[in-house]
KOLKOLFI-696352 format. One record per residue (C-alpha): residue number from 1; residue in three letters; chain; x, y, z. Coordinates in steps of 0.2 Angstrom, whole numbers. Example, Ala and Ser with C-alpha at 12.3 -4.5 7.8 and 13.67 -1.06 7.14 Angstrom:
% residues 2
1|ALA|A|62|-22|39
2|SER|A|68|-5|36
//
This chain:
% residues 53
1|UNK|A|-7|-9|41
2|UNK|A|-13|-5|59
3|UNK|A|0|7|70
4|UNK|A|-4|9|88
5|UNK|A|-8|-2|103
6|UNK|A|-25|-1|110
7|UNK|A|-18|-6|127
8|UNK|A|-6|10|128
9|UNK|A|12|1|124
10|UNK|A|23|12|113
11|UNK|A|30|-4|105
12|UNK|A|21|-4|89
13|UNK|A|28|-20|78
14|UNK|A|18|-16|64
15|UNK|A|29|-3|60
16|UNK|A|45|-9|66
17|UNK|A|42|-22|51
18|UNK|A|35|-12|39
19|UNK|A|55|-8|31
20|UNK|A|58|-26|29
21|UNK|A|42|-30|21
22|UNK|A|42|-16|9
23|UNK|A|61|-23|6
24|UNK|A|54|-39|2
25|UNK|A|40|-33|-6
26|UNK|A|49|-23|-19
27|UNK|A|66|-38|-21
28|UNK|A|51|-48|-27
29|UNK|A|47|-36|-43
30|UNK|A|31|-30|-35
31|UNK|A|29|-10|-33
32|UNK|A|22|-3|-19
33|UNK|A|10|10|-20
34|UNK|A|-3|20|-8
35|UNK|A|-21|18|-8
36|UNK|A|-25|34|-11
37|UNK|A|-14|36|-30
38|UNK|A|-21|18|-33
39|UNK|A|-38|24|-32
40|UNK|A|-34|41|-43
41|UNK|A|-43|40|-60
42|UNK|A|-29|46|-70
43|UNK|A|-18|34|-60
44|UNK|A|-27|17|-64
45|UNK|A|-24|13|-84
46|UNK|A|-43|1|-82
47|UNK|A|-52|19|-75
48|UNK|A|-55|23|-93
49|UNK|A|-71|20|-102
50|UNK|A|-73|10|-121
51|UNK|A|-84|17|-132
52|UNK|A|-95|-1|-134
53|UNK|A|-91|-2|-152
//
């Protein structure tokens, strides 16, 4: 999500919204989850490597 206006407004919508989407978000069954623990190795159960046989 972007915050800020290049234009100068202090009316930033995209955060005005963000509560009722992460509401939405999560009354769906989905989890919500920064980019940063989704990128983290030991956070992402597919980061591990198979040995091929």
């Amino acid at each position: 999500m972007h915050t800020g206006d290049p234009e100068g407004r202090t009316e930033v919508i995209d955060a005005q919204a963000l509560p009722r989407i992460l509401d939405a978000t999560t009354a769906h069954g989905y989890r919500v989850t920064d980019l940063r623990t989704l990128l983290t190795p030991a956070a992402h159960p597919m980061s591990t490597t198979a040995s091929p046989n």
